[in-house]
C-alpha positions as a Markdown table, in Angstrom:
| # | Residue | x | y | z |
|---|---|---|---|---|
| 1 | Unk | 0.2 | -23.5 | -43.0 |
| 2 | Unk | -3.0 | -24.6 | -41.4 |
| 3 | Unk | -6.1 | -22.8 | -43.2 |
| 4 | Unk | -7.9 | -20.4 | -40.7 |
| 5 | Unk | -11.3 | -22.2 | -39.9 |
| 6 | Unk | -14.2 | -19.9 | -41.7 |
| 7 | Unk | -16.7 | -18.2 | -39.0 |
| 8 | Unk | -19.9 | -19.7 | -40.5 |
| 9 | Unk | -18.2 | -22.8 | -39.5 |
| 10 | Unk | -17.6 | -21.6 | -36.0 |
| 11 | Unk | -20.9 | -20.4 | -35.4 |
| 12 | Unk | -21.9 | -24.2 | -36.2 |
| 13 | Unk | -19.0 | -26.5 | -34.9 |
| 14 | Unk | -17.3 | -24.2 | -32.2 |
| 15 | Unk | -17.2 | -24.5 | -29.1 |
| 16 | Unk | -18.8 | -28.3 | -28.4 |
| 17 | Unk | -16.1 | -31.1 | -30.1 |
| 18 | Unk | -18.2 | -34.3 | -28.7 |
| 19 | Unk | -16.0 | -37.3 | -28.1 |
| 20 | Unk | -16.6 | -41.0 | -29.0 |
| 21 | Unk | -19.8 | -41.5 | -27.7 |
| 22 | Unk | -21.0 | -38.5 | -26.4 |
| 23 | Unk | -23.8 | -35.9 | -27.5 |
| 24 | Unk | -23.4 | -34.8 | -30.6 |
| 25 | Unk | -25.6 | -31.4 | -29.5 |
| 26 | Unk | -24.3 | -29.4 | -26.5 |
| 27 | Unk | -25.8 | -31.0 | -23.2 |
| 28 | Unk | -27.2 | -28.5 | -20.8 |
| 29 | Unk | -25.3 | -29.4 | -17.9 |
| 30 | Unk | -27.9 | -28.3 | -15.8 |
| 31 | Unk | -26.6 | -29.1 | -11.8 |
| 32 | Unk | -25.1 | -26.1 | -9.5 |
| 33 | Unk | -22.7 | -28.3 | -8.2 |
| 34 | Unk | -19.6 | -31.2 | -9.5 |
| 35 | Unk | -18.5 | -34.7 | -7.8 |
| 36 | Unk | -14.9 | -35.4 | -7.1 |
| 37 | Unk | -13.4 | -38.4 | -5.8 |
| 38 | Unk | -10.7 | -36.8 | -3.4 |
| 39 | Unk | -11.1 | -33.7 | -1.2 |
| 40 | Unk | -7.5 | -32.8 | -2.7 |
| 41 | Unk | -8.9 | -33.1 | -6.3 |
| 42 | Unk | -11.4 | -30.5 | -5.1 |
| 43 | Unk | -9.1 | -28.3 | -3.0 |
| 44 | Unk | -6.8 | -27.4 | -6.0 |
| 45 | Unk | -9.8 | -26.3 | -8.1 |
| 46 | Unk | -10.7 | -24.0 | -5.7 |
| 47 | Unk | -6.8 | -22.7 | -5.4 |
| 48 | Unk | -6.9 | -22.3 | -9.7 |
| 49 | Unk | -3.7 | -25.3 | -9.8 |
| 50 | Unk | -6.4 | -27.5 | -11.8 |
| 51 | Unk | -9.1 | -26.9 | -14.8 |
| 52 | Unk | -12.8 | -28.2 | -13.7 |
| 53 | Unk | -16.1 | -27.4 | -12.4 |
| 54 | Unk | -17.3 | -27.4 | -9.0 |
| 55 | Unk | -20.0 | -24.7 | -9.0 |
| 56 | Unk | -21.9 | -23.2 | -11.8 |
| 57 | Unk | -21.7 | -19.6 | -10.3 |
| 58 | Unk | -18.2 | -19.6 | -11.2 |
| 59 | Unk | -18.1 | -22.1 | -14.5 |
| 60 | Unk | -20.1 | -24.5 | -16.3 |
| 61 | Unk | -19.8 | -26.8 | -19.2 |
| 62 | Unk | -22.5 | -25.6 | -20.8 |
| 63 | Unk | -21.7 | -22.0 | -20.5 |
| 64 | Unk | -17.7 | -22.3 | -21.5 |
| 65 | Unk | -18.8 | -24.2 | -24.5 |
| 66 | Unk | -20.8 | -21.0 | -25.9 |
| 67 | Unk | -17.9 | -18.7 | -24.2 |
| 68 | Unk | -15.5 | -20.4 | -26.5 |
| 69 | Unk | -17.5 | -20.4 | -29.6 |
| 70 | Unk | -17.8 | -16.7 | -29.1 |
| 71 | Unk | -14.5 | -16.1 | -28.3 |
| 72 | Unk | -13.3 | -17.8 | -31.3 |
| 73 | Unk | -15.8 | -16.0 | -33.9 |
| 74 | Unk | -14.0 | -12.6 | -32.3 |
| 75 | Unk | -10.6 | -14.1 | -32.7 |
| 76 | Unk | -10.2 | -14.0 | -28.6 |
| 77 | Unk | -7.6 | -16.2 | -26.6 |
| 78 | Unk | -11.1 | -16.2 | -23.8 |
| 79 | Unk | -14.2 | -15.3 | -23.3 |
| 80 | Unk | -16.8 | -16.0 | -20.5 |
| 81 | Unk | -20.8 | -15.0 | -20.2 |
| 82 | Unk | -23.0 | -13.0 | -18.5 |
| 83 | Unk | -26.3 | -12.9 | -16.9 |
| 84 | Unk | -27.4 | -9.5 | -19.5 |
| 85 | Unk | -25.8 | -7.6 | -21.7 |
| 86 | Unk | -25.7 | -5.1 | -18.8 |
| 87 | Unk | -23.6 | -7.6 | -16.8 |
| 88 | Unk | -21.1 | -8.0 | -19.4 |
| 89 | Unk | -20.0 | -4.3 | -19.9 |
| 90 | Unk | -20.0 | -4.3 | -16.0 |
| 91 | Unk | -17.7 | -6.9 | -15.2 |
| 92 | Unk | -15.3 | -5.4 | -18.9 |
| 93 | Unk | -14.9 | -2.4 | -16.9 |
| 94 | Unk | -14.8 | -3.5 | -13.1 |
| 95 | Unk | -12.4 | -6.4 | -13.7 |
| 96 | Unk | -9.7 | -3.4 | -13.9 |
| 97 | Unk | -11.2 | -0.5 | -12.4 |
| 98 | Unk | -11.6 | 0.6 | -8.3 |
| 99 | Unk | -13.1 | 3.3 | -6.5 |
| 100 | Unk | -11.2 | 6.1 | -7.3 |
| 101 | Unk | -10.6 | 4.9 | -11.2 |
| 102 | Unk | -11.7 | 7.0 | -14.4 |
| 103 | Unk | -12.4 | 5.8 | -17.7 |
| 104 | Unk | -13.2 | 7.8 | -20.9 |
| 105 | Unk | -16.4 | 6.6 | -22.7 |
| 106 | Unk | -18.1 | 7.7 | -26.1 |
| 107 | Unk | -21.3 | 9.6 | -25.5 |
| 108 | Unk | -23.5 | 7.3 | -28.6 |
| 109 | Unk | -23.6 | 4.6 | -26.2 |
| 110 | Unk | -27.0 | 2.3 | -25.2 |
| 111 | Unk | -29.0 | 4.4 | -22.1 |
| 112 | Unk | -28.7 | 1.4 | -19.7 |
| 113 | Unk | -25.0 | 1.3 | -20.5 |
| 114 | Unk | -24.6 | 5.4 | -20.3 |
| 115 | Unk | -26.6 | 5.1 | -17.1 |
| 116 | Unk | -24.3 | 2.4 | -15.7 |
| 117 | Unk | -21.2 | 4.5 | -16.0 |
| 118 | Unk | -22.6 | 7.7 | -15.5 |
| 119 | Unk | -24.5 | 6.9 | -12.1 |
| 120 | Unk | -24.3 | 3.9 | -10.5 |
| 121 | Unk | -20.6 | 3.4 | -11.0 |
| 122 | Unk | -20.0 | 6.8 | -9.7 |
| 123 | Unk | -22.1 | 5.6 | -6.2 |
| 124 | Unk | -19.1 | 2.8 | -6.6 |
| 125 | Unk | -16.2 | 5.9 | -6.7 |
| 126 | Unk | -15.2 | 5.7 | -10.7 |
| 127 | Unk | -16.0 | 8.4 | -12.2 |
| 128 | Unk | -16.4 | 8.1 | -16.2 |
| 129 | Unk | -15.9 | 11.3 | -19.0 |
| 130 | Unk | -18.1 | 11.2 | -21.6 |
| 131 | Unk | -16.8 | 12.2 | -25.4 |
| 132 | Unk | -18.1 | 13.1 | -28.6 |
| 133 | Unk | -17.1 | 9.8 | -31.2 |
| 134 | Unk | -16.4 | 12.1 | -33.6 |
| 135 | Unk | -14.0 | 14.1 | -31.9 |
| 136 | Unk | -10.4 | 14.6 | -33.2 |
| 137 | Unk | -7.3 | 12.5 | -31.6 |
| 138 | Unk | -6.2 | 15.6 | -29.6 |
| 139 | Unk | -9.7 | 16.3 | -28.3 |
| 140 | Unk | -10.1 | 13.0 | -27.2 |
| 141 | Unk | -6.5 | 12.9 | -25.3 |
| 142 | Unk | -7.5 | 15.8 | -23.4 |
| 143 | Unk | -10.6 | 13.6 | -21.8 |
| 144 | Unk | -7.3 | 11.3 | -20.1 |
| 145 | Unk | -6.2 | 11.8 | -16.2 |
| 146 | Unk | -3.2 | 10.1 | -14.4 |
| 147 | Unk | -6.2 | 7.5 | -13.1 |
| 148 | Unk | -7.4 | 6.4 | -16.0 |
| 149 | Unk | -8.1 | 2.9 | -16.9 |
| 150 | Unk | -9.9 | 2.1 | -19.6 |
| 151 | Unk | -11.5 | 3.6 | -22.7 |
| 152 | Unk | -14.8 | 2.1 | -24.2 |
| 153 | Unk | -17.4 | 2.6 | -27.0 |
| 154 | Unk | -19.8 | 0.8 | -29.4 |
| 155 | Unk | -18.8 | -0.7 | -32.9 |
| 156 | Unk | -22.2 | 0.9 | -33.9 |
| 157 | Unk | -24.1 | 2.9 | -31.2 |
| 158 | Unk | -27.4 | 2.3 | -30.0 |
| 159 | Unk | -29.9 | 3.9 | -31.0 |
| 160 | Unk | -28.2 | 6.6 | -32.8 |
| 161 | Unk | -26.5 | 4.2 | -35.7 |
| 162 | Unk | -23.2 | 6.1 | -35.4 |
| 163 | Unk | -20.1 | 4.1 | -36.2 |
| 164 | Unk | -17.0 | 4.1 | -33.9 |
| 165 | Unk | -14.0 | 5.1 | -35.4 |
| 166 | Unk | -12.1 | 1.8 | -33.9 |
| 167 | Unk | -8.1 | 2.5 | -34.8 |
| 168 | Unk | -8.4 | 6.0 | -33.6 |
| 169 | Unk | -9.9 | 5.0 | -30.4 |
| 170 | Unk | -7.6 | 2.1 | -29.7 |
| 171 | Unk | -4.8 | 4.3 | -30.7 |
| 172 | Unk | -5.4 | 6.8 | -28.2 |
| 173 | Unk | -6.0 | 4.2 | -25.4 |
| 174 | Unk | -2.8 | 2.8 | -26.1 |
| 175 | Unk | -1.0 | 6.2 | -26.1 |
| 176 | Unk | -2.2 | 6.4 | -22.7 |
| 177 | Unk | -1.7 | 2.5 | -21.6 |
| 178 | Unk | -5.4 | 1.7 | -21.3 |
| 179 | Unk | -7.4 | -1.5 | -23.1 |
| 180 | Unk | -10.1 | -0.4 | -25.3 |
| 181 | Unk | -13.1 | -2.3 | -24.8 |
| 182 | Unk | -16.1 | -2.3 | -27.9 |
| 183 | Unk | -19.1 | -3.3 | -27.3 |
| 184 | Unk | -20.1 | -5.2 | -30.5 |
| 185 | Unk | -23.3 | -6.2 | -30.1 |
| 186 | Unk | -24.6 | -4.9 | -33.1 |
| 187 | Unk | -22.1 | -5.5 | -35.7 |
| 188 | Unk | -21.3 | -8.9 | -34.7 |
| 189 | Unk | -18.1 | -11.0 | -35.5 |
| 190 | Unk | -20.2 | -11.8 | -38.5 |
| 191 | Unk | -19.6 | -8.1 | -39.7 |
| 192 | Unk | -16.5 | -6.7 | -37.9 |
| 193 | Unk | -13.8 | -8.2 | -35.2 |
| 194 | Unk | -12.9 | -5.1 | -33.3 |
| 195 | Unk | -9.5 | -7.1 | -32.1 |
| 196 | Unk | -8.6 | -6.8 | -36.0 |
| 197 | Unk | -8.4 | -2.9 | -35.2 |
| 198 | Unk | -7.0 | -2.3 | -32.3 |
| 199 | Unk | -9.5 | -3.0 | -29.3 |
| 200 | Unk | -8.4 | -5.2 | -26.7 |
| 201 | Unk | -11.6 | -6.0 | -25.1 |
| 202 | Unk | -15.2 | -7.0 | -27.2 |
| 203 | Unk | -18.5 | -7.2 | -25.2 |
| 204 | Unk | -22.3 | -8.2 | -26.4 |
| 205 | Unk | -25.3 | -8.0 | -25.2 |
| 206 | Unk | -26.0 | -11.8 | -26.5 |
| 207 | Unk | -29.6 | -10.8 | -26.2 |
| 208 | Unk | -29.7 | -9.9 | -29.4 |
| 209 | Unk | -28.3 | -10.7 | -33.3 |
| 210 | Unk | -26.2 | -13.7 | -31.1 |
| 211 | Unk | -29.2 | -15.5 | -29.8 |
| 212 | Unk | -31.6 | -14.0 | -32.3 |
| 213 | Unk | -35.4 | -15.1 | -31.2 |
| 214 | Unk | -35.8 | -12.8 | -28.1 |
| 215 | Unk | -35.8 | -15.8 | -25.8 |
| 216 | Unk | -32.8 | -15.6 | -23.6 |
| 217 | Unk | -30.8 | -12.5 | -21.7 |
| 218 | Unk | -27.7 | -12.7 | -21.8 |
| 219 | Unk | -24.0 | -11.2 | -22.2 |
| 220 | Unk | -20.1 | -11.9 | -23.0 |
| 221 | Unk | -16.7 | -10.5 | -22.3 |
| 222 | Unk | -13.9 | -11.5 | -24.5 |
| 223 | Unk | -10.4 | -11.0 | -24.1 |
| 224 | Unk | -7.8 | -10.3 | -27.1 |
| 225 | Unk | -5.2 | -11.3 | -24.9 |
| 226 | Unk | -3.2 | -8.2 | -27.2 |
| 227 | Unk | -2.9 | -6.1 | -24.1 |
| 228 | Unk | 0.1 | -6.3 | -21.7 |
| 229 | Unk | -0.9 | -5.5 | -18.3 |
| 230 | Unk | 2.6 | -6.4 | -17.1 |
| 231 | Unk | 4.2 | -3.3 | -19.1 |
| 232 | Unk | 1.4 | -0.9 | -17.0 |
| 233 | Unk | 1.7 | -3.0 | -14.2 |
| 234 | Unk | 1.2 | 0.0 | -11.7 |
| 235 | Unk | -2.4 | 1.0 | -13.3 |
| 236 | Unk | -3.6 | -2.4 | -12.8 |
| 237 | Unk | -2.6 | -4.0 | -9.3 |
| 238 | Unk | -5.5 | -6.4 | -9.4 |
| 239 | Unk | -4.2 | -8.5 | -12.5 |
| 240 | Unk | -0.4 | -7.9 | -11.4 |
| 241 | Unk | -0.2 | -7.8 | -8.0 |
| 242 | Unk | -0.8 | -11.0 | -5.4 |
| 243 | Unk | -4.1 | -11.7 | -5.0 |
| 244 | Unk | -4.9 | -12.4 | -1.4 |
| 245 | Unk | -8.2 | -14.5 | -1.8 |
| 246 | Unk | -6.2 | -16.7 | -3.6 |
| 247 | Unk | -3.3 | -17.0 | -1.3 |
| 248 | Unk | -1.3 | -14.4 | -3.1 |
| 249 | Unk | -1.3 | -15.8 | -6.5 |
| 250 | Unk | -0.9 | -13.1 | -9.4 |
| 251 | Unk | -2.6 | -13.4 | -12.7 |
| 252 | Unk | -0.4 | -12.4 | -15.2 |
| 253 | Unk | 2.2 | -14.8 | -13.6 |
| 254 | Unk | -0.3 | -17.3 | -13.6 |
| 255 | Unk | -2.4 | -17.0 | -16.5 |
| 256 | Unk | -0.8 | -15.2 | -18.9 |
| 257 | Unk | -2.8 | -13.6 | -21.8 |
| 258 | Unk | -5.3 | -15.5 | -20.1 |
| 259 | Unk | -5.3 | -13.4 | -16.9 |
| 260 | Unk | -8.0 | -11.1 | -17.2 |
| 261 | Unk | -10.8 | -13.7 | -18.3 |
| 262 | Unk | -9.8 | -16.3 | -15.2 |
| 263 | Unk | -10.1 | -13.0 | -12.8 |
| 264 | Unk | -13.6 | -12.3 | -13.7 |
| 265 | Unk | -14.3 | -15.5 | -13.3 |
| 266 | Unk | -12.2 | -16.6 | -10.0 |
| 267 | Unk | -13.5 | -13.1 | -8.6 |
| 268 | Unk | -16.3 | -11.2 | -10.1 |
| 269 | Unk | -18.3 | -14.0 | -10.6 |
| 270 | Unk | -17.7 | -15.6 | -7.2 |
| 271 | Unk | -18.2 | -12.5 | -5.2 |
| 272 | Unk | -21.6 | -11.3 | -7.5 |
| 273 | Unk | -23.0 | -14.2 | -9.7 |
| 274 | Unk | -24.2 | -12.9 | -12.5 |
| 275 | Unk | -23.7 | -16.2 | -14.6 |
| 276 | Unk | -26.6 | -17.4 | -16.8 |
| 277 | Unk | -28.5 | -20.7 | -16.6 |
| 278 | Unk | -26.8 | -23.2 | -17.9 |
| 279 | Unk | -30.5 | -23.7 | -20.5 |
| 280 | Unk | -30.3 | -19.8 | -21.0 |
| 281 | Unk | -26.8 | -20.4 | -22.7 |
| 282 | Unk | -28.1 | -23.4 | -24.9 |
| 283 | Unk | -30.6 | -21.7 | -26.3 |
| 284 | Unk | -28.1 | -19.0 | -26.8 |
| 285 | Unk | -25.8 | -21.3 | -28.4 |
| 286 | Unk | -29.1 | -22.4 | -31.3 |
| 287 | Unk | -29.0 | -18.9 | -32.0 |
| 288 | Unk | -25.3 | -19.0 | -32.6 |
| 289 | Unk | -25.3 | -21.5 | -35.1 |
| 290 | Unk | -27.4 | -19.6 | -37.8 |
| 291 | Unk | -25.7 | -16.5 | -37.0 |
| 292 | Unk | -23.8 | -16.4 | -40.3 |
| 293 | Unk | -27.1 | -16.7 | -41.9 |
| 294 | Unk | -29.6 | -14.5 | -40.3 |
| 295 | Unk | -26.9 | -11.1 | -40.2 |
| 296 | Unk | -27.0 | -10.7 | -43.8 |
| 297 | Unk | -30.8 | -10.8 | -44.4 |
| 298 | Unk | -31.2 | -8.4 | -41.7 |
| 299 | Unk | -28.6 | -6.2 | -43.2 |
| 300 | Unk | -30.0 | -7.0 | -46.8 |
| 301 | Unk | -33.5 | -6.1 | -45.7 |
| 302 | Unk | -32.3 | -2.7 | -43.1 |
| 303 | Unk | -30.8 | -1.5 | -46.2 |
| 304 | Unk | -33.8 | -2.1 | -48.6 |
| 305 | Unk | -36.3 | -0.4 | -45.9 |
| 306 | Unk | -33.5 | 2.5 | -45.2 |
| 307 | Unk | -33.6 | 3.5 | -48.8 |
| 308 | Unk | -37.2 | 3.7 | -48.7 |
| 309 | Unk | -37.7 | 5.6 | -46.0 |
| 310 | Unk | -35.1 | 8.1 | -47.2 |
| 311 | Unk | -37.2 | 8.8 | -50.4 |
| 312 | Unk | -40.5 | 9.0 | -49.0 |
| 313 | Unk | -42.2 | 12.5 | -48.2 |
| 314 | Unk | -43.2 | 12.1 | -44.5 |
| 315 | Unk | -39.8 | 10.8 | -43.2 |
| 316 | Unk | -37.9 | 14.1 | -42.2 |
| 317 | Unk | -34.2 | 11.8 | -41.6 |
| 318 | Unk | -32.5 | 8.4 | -41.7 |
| 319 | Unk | -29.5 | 7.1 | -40.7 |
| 320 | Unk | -28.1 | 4.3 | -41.4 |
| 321 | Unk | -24.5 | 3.9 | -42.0 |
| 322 | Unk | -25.4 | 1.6 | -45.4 |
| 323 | Unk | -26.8 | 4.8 | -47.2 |
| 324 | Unk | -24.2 | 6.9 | -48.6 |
| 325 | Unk | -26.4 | 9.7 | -47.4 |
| 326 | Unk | -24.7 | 8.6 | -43.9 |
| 327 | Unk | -22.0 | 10.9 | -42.4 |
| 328 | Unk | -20.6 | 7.6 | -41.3 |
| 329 | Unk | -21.0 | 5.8 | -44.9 |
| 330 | Unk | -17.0 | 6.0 | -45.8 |
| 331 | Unk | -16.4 | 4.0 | -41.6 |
| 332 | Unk | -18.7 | 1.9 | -42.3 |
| 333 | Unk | -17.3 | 0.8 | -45.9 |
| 334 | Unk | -13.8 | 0.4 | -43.7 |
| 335 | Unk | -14.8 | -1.4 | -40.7 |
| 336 | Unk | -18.5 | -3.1 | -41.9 |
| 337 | Unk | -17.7 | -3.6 | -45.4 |
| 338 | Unk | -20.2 | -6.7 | -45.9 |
| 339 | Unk | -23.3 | -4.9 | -44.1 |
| 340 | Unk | -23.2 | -3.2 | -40.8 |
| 341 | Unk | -26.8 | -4.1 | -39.1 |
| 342 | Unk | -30.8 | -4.4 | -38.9 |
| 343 | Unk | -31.1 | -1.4 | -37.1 |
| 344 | Unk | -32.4 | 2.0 | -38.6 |
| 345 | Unk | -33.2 | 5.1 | -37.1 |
| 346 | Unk | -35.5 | 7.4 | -38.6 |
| 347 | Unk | -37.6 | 10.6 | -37.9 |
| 348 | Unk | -41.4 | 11.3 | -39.0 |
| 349 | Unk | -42.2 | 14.9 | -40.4 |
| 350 | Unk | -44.4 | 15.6 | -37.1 |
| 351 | Unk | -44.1 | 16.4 | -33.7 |
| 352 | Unk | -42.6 | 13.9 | -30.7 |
| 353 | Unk | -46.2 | 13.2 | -30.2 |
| 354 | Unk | -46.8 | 12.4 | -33.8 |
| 355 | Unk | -44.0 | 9.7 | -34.0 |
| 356 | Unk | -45.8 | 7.9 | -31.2 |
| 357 | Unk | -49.1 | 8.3 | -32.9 |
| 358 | Unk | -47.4 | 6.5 | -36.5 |
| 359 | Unk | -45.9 | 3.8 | -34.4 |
| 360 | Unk | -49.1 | 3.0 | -33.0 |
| 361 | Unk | -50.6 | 2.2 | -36.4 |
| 362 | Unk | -48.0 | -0.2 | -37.4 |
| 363 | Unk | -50.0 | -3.8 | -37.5 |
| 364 | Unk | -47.4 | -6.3 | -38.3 |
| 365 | Unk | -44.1 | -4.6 | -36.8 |
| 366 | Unk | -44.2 | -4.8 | -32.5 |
| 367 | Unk | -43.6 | -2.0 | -30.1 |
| 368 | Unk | -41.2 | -4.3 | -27.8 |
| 369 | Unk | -38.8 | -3.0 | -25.4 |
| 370 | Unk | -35.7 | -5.4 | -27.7 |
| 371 | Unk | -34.0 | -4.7 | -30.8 |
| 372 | Unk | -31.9 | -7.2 | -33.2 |
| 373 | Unk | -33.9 | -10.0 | -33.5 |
| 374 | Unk | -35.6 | -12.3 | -36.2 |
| 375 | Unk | -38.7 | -10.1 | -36.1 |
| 376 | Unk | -39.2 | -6.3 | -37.4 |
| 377 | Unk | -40.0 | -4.3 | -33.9 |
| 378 | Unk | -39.9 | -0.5 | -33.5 |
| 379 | Unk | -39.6 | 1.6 | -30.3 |
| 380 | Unk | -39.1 | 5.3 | -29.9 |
| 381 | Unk | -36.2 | 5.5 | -27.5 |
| 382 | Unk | -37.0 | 9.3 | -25.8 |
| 383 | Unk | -40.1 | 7.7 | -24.5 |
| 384 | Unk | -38.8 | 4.1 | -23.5 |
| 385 | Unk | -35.3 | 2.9 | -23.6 |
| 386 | Unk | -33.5 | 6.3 | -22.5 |
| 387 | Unk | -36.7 | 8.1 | -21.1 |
| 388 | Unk | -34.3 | 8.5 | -17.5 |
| 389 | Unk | -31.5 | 10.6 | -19.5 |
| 390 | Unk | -32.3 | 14.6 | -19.3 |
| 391 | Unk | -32.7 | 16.5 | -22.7 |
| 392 | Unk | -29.1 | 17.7 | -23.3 |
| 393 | Unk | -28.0 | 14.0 | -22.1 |
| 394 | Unk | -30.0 | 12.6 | -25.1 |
| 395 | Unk | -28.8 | 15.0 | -27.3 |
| 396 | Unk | -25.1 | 14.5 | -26.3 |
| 397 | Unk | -26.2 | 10.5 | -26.8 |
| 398 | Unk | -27.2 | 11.3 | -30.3 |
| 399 | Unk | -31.1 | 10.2 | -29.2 |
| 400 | Unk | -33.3 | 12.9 | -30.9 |
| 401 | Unk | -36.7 | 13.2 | -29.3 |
| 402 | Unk | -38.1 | 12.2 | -32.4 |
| 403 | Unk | -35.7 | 9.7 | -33.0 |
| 404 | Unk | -37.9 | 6.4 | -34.2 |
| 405 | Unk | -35.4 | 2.8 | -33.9 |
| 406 | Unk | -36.6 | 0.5 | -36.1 |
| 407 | Unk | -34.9 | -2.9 | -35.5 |
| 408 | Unk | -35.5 | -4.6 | -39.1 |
| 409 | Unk | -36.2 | -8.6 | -39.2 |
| 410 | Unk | -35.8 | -11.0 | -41.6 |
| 411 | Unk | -39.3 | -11.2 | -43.0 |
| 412 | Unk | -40.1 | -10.3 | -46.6 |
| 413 | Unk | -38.6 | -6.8 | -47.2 |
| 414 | Unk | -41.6 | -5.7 | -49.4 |
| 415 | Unk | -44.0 | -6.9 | -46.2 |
| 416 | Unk | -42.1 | -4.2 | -43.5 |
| 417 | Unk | -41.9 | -1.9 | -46.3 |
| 418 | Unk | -45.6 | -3.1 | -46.5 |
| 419 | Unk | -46.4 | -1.8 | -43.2 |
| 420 | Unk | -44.6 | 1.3 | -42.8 |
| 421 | Unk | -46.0 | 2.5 | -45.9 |
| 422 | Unk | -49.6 | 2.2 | -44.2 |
| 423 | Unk | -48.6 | 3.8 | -41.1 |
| 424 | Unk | -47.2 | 6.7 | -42.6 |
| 425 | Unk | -50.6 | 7.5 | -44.6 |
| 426 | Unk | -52.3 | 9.4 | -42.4 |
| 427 | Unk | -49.0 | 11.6 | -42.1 |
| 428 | Unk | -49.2 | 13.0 | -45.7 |
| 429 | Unk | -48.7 | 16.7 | -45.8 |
């Protein structure tokens, strides 16, 4: 029985097997186009019959490299990246949804994400309901129409630290013959493999913990292959039926469990481009390989700083799903049980104004608009991130107006500790 390849060794061998000769670091294949002896040659790439580059827009070396490293930390049959984040959960949902579609979406989602399905997708005819994560089985059910096609959520949410009851989700999408799609961006493989608990689809915003420096936007979509579109054939014509771009070929005949990665890329990508530089996913592909190193300091440290913000005087809340304080504590311990994330949010005995105030005396830690890298940064999401959602829209997102996200590096504990202890002075009661 072959011995299951560790992911620390992933993040540092996957994706890139050099042959005699060649680079033994990825090469940035940076050109937009591919040379090919015989118009034929070229002709069958472009009708799917062959494997090969011909234009970056739609695949590059460089790029399927990192796609395949990722997709093997998640435990995918195929993966492919995005431009942001942004793109990714985009192109997860639009790969199998069409004017007209609905899909069912927890409300503790990022505000660009809740903003994507909430308004522009409408403007594109799919119309998304919004549910509490916490909601029973039967609740959730009751969010399903006859047009629904997908289900989605995040492993933990963004900026309200909730964690997403996985099984229960996928069970419900399944009940209804619907992919769930997580958006793990914050967990990581490192920490949880959503595919392990039912979701068909994983997403990232590789911005983040995946390239970990803050140099390089970018996303991923990764396919299970678990899901059988065949068996809900009629929900999902684009996979199943004959594509006529492509002179009628179907995926699912095609491809196989393949199918829905090779459509985002033989369509989404060709018709709107959002691939990322072929430099972009090098750089991206650095940060992969200490991956398995930097997530547990950040957790390690996240946790330190948690439990010293939950027993000092000026902090009014904390959550983070490490504390056993957490409402989400015993979900975490089931789906994160080695450390869940660097990410904390917390609120300041004070007004909305007053949080604002005690960020702006923080010396070493950065008010960025980025969370979940190698440096400590802090940003109150009411004012930046999510300032376009209404009151009761932040509320249903679990975004407090004094809701303070404190994205936790992997500097010396006792130094962040350091400088939110000096901050918070001038707050003593």
């Amino acid at each position: 029985m072959k011995k299951e390849v560790s992911k620390a060794t992933i993040c540092v061998q996957g994706g890139w097997k050099p042959k005699n000769g060649e680079s033994r670091v990825l090469p940035i294949y940076q050109s937009t186009t591919f040379k090919y002896d015989s118009s034929e040659k070229m002709a069958r790439l472009f009708d799917l019959e062959d494997e090969g580059y011909f234009y970056t827009r739609l695949a590059n070396p460089t790029n399927d490299a990192v796609a395949s490293k990722i997709a093997e930390l998640e435990g995918g049959v195929g993966a492919i990246l995005t431009s942001s984040g942004q793109a990714a959960n985009f192109y997860a949902v639009f790969n199998i949804c069409q004017s007209g579609d609905h899909m069912v979406c927890s409300s503790t989602i990022y505000g660009g994400t809740f903003n994507l399905f909430a308004v522009t997708m409408k403007k594109l005819g799919i119309e998304c309901t919004f549910v509490n994560s916490d909601a029973s089985e039967e609740e959730l059910d009751k969010a399903f129409q006859p047009n629904t096609k997908a289900m989605f959520g995040e492993t933990i949410s963004n900026p309200s630290i909730d964690v997403l009851d996985i099984e229960k989700f996928a069970r419900v999408a399944h009940k209804h013959g619907v992919p769930l799609i997580v958006d793990n961006t914050f967990a990581t493989p490192i920490n949880c493999r959503p595919f392990e608990w039912g979701a068909d689809i994983v997403t990232h915003s590789t911005t983040k913990y995946m390239d970990g420096h803050a140099t390089s936007v970018g996303g991923a979509v990764v396919d299970s292959g678990n899901f059988d579109w065949d068996a809900h054939a009629e929900k999902f014509p684009g996979l199943t039926t004959p594509d006529e771009s492509y002179h009628g070929l179907t995926y699912t005949k095609a491809f196989g469990k393949n199918a829905y990665i090779v459509k985002i890329t033989a369509q989404l990508m060709r018709d709107l481009g959002s691939i990322p530089s072929p430099h972009n996913s090098f750089l991206l592909n650095l940060g992969l390989e200490t991956l398995h190193l930097r997530v547990p300091r950040h957790c390690e440290n996240a946790l330190k700083v948690a439990q010293w913000l939950e027993a000092n005087p000026n902090v009014k809340w904390v959550n983070y799903c490490g504390l056993k304080s957490s409402k989400y504590y015993e979900l975490a311990q089931k789906y994160l049980p080695n450390g869940s994330c660097g990410v904390v949010a917390f609120g300041i005995k004070g007004s909305r104004e007053e949080a604002v105030e005690f960020m702006d005396k923080l010396k070493m830690i950065a008010i960025v608009t980025h969370v979940a890298d190698a440096r400590t940064c802090v940003l109150h999401p009411a004012s930046h991130t999510h300032r376009q959602m209404s009151d009761e829209q932040l509320i249903a997102a679990g975004v407090a107006p004094d809701l303070i996200r404190l994205s936790v590096g992997i500097e010396d504990a006792n130094d962040i500790i350091g400088d939110l202890e000096q901050a918070l002075e001038s707050f003593k009661k």
